[in-house]
Structures are given as structure tokens and as C-alpha cells.
C-alpha positions as a printed NumPy array, in Angstrom:
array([[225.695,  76.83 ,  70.956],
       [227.73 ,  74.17 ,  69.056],
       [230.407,  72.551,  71.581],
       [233.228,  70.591,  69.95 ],
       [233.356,  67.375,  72.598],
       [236.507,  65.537,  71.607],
       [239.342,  62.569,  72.95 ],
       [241.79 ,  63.548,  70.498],
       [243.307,  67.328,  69.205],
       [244.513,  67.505,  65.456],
       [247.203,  69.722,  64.548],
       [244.68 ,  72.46 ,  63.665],
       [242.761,  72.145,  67.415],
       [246.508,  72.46 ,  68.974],
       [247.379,  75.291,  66.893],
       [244.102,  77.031,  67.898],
       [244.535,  76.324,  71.583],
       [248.183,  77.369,  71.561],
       [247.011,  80.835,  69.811],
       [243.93 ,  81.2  ,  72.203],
       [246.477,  80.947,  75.494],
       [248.52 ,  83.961,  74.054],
       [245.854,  86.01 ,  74.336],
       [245.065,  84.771,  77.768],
       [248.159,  85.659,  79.076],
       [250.231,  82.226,  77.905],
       [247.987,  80.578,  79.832],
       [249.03 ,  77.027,  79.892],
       [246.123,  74.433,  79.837],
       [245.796,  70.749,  79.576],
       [245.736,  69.318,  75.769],
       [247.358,  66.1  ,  76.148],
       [246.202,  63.182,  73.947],
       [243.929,  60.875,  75.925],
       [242.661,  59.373,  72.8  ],
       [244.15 ,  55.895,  74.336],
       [241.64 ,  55.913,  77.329],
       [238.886,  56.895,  75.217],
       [237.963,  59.834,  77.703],
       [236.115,  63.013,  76.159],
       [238.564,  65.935,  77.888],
       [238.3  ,  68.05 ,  75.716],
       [235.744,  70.839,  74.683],
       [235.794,  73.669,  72.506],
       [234.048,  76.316,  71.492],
       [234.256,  77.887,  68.191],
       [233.066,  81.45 ,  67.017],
       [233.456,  82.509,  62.944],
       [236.223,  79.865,  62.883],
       [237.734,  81.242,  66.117],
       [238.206,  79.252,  68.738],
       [236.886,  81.454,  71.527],
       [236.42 ,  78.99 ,  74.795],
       [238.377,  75.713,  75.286],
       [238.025,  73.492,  78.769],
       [239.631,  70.473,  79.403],
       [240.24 ,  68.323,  82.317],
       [242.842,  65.723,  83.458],
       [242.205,  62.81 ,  85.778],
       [244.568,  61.47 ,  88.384],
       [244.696,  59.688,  91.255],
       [243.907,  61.612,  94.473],
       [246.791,  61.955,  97.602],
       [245.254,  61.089, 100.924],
       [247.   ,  62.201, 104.669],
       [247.372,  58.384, 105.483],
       [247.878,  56.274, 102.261],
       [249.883,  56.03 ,  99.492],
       [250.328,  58.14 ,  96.009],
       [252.29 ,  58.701,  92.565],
       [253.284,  67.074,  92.012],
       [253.951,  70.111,  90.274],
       [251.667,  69.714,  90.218],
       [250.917,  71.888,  89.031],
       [252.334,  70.331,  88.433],
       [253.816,  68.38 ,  89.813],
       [256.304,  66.383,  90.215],
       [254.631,  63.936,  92.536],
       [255.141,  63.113,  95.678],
       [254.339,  59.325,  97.227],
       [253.477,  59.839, 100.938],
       [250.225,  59.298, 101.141],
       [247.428,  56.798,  99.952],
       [245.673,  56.837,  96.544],
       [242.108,  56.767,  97.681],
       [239.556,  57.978,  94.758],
       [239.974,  59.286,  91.181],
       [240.27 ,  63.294,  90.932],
       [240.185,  65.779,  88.584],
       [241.439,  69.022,  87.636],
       [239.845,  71.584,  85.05 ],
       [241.886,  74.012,  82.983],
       [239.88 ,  76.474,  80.848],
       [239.943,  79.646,  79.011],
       [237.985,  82.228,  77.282],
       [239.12 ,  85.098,  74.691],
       [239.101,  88.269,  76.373],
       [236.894,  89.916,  74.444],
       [234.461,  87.183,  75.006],
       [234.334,  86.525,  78.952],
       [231.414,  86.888,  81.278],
       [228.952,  85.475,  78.186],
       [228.623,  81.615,  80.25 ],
       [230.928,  79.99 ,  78.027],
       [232.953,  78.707,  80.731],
       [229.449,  77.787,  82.63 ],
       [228.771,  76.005,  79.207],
       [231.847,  73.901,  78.548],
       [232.018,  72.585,  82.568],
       [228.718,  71.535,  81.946],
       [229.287,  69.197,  79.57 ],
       [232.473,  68.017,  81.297],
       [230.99 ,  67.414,  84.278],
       [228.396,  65.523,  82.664],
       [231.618,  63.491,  81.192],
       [232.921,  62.934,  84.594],
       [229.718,  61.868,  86.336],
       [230.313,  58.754,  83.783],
       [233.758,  58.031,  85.298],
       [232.184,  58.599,  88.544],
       [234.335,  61.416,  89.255],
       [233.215,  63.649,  91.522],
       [235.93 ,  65.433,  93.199],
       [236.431,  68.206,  90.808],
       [238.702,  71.266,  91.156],
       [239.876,  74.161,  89.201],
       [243.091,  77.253,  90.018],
       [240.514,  79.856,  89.543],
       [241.997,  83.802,  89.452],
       [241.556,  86.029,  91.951],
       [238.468,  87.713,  90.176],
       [236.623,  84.84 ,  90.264],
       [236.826,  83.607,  93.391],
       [233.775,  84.665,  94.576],
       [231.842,  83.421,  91.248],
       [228.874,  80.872,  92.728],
       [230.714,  78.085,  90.028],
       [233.502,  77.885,  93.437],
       [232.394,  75.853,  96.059],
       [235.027,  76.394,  98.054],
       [238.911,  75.891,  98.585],
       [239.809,  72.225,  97.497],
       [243.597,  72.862,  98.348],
       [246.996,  74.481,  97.883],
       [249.55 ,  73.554,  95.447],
       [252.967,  74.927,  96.848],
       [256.184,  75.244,  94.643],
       [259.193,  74.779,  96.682],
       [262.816,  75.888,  96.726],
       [266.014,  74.725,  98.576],
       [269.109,  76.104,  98.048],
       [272.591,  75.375,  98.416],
       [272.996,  77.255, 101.836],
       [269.724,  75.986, 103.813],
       [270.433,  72.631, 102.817],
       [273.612,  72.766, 105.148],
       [271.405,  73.723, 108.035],
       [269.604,  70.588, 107.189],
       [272.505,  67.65 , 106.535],
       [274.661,  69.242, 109.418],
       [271.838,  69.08 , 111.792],
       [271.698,  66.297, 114.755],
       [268.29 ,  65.128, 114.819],
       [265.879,  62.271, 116.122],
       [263.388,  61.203, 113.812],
       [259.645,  61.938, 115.007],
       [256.143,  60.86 , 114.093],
       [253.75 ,  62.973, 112.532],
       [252.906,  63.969, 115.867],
       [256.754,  64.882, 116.929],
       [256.565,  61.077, 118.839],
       [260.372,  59.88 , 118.528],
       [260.542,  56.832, 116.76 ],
       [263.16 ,  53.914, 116.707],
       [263.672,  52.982, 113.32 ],
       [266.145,  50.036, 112.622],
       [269.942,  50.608, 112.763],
       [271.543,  52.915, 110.41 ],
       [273.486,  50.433, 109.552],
       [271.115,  48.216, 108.388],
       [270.315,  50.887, 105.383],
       [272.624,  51.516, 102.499],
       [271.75 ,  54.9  ,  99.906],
       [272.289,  54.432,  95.975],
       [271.858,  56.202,  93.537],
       [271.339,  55.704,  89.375],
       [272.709,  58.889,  87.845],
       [272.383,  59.916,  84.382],
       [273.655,  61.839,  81.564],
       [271.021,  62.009,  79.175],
       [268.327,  65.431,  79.939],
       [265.146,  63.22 ,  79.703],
       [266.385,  60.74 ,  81.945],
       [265.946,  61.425,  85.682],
       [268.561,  60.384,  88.179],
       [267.072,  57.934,  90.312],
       [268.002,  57.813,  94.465],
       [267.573,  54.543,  96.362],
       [266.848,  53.56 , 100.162],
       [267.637,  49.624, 100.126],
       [266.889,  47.606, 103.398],
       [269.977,  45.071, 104.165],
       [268.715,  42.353, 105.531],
       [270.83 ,  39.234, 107.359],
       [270.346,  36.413, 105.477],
       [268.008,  37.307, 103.406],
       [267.311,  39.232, 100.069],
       [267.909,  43.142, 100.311],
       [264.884,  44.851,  99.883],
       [264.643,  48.543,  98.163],
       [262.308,  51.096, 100.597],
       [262.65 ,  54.468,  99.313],
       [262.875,  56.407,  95.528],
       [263.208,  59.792,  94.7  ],
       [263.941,  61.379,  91.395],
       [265.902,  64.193,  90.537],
       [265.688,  65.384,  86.754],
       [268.284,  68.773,  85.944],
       [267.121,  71.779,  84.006],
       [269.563,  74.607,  83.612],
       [268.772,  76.966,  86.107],
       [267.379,  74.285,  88.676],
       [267.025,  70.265,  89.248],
       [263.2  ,  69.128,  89.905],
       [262.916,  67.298,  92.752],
       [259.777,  64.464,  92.244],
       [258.629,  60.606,  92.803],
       [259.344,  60.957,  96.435],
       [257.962,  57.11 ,  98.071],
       [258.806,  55.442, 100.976],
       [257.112,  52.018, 100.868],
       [253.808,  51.172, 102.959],
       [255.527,  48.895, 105.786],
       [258.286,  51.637, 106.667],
       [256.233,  54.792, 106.697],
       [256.204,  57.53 , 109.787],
       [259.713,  55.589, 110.6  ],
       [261.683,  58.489, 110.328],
       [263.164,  56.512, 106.906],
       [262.024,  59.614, 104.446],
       [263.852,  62.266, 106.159],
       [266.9  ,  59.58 , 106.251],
       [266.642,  59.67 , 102.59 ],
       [266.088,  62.959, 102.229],
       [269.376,  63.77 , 103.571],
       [271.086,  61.563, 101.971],
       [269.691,  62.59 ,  98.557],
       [270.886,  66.802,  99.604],
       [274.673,  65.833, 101.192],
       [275.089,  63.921,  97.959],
       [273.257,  66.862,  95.35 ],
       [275.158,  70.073,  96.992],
       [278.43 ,  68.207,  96.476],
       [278.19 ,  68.846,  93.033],
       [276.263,  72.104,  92.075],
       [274.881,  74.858,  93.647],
       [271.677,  74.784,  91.405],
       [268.511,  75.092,  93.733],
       [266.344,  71.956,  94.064],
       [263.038,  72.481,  93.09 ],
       [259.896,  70.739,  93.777],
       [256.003,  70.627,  93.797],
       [253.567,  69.546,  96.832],
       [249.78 ,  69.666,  97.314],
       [248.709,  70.616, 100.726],
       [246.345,  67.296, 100.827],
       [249.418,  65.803, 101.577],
       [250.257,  66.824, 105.094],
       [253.484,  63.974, 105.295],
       [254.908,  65.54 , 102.66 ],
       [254.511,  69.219, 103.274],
       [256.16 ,  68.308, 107.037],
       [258.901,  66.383, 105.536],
       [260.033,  69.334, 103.26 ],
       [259.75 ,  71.775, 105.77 ],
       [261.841,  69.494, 107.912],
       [264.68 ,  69.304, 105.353],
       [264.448,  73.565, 104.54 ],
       [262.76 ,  73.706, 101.271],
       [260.776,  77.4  , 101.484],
       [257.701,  78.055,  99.765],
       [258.704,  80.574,  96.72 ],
       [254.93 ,  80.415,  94.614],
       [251.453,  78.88 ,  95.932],
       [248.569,  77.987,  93.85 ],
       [244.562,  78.211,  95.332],
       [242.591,  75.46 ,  94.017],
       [238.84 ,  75.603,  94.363],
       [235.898,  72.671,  94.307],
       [233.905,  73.098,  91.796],
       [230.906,  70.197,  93.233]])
């Protein structure tokens, strides 16, 4: 069996892929160009000039419970309330119908995880369907990717609510006077260019300092929500749900277009925070270990 191990897709290799996921239900893997890192992601498998098997995998930094991170994540959209601890990564693969069940897939993660154990990655994860859950390639349930919704009439619930801002363990906290914290915001016309929210820190004689981001980027039928961070010093202060509601008065003034965003359940600040603020989970996505 002759593997095609590549950094880099020509036009023909994308064309191939982008054929290959129509008959796999538009499945939608990873074919980025990572020619600029010099990483082998990608592998493919050809069959009488048909490209029958392709696997690649994408690296990224991995979301702790008590550090932080730069989604959906599926995505997505990524959320910064957490700490980047190790290097991760996530396979996407897919065989022709016809051609499943033969070890191709058994064949191509072999030679990517022999790629990997060079980058000394060794957290390595996969969304594997239903019918393959029980394969002996899944070592288990790595974690949850969870698309989230919040619409025009929970988010009222949320920025007309009276609340006192609690530690991850519903403590209250005492963060510093309201007063002390001023909300901006960077908006934009352009489709590519995400607005950008701001939590800035005044501070009495001294320089103002910024503590919080989020980014909001509009699609027609819904804005992503993504970039969430609240900086290292002022974390489990009570300041992201401050932002937060800032970021959903000032939104819902102007549309009624849902917010959308993406959140891994590794992430156990963020998942509470969103919950906190109304966003319901409309889609969830298993991912399982494959080391």
C-alpha cells in the first residue's frame, strides 16, 4: 500500500479531497496548508487514480480547567478561560464508501501517529460516528464539543437579572467597583472583520489597563460569538460574566439574530459562564482518544 505523506495539497489533491467528502456525506475535513510549519498532516491514499482514503490532522494548543487558552471548534471559535498546557491534536479522516472496513483508516493513523510522536504529541482525538464507537482504534471519550445558541428573548432573562458574581464553586466574590471598569467596543463594517468588545481597568493615576476581549463576527442568519479572554490576574473575579453582559445589552439592541458560539467541555469556566448568561446547547459533538 502506497500512502501519499504530504505538508502541502496542490490544486489536484484539493479537488480530489473535495470530491471524496461528497460521497461521504459533505464531510468536511481538515486540508489547510501547513506547508509553513513543515508538518506532514496530510495522507492519502490513492486507488486507480482515485483517491479512496484521506486523513489529516491539525495541531493546537490544548484548554486546561485552570489556565489560560486561544472553539467551534469544531470548531471553534475559541474560547480563553483556561490555561494552554500541552500541544493537542485532532484527526479528520475519510474513506469511500465502497471501500470502508478494508484498514485504510487503521493505515493512514498509523503513519500520522508516527508523525506526531515526532512533535511529541500525544494527546490525540478524533469525532468518530456512532458506528464506530465501539471500534478498539477508540480509547475512550476525550471530550464534548458543544455548539451554543442564545437568542434574543433568553438574553433578557440574563441582562435584566440582579446577580452577585460567584466563584467556580458559587463562593461570592468582591471584585473591584463597577465603577472602576469602563466597556468598549471596536465595531466594524467590513464581513471579515470581527467586531471587537473591550473590558478596560481604570486605574487612579495610573495607565488604564485592558482585561477582557471578546469577538463577535456577523453571518446572515447568526453572529459567532469567539476569542472570549479575561486576563490571568482578574480571573474567577466575577469580571467575565460582567463582560458578558455588557457584550448581550449592547448586541440585542440592534438585531434579533441569535448569537452563536462553540465550547469544548475541557473547559469547565467556560461552559459555566455560558450557561450563566442563557446560551442553550442546540448540537454536541463526542470526541474520542485515540492513545
Amino acid at each position: 500500500m502506497k500512502i501519499l505523506k504530504l505538508n502541502k495539497l496542490d490544486n489536484i489533491q484539493i479537488s480530489d479531497i473535495s470530491e471524496l467528502a461528497k460521497l461521504c456525506g459533505n464531510y468536511d475535513p481538515y486540508y489547510e496548508d501547513f506547508s509553513a510549519t513543515g508538518q506532514t498532516c496530510f495522507f492519502l491514499y490513492y486507488e486507480d487514480k482515485h483517491l479512496v482514503s484521506f486523513l489529516s490532522f491539525l495541531s493546537i494548543a490544548s484548554t486546561g480547567t485552570t489556565a489560560s487558552t486561544g472553539t467551534t471548534g469544531s470548531t471553534d471559535a475559541t474560547t480563553c478561560i483556561g490555561i494552554v498546557s500541552t500541544m493537542e491534536s485532532e484527526i479528520t479522516a475519510m474513506t469511500h464508501p465502497c471501500n470502508r472496513r478494508q484498514g485504510l483508516f487503521s493505515a493512514l493513523l498509523k503513519c500520522a501517529l508516527t508523525e506526531l510522536n515526532t512533535l511529541s504529541i500525544t494527546n490525540i482525538y478524533c469525532a468518530v460516528p456512532l458506528e464506530y464507537q465501539s471500534s478498539s482504534l477508540c480509547k475512550g471519550l476525550s471530550h464534548i464539543e458543544y455548539l451554543q445558541k442564545l437568542d434574543i428573548n433568553s438574553s433578557s432573562e440574563f441582562t435584566n437579572h440582579t446577580f452577585i458574581p460567584t466563584s467556580m464553586d458559587n463562593r461570592p466574590l468582591h471584585s473591584h467597583n463597577p465603577k472602576h471598569l469602563q466597556f468598549t467596543y471596536t465595531p466594524s463594517d467590513e464581513s471579515d472583520i470581527p467586531t471587537s468588545y473591550h473590558l478596560i481597568e481604570k486605574r487612579f493615576l495610573r495607565r488604564s489597563k485592558m482585561i477582557g476581549i471578546c469577538q463577535l463576527s456577523e453571518e446572515s442568519q447568526f453572529t459567532n460569538l469567539w476569542g472570549v479572554e479575561i486576563k490571568k490576574p482578574y480571573r474567577n473575579q466575577g469580571y467575565g460574566l460582567k463582560l458578558m453582559r455588557f457584550i448581550i445589552h449592547d448586541y440585542f439592541k440592534c438585531t434579533s439574530k441569535p448569537l452563536i458560539l462553540n465550547v469544548t467541555s475541557k473547559n469547565s469556566y467556560a461552559c459555566k459562564l455560558y450557561k450563566h448568561c442563557g446560551f442553550k446547547i442546540v448540537e454536541q459533538i463526542e470526541y474520542y482518544s485515540l492513545t
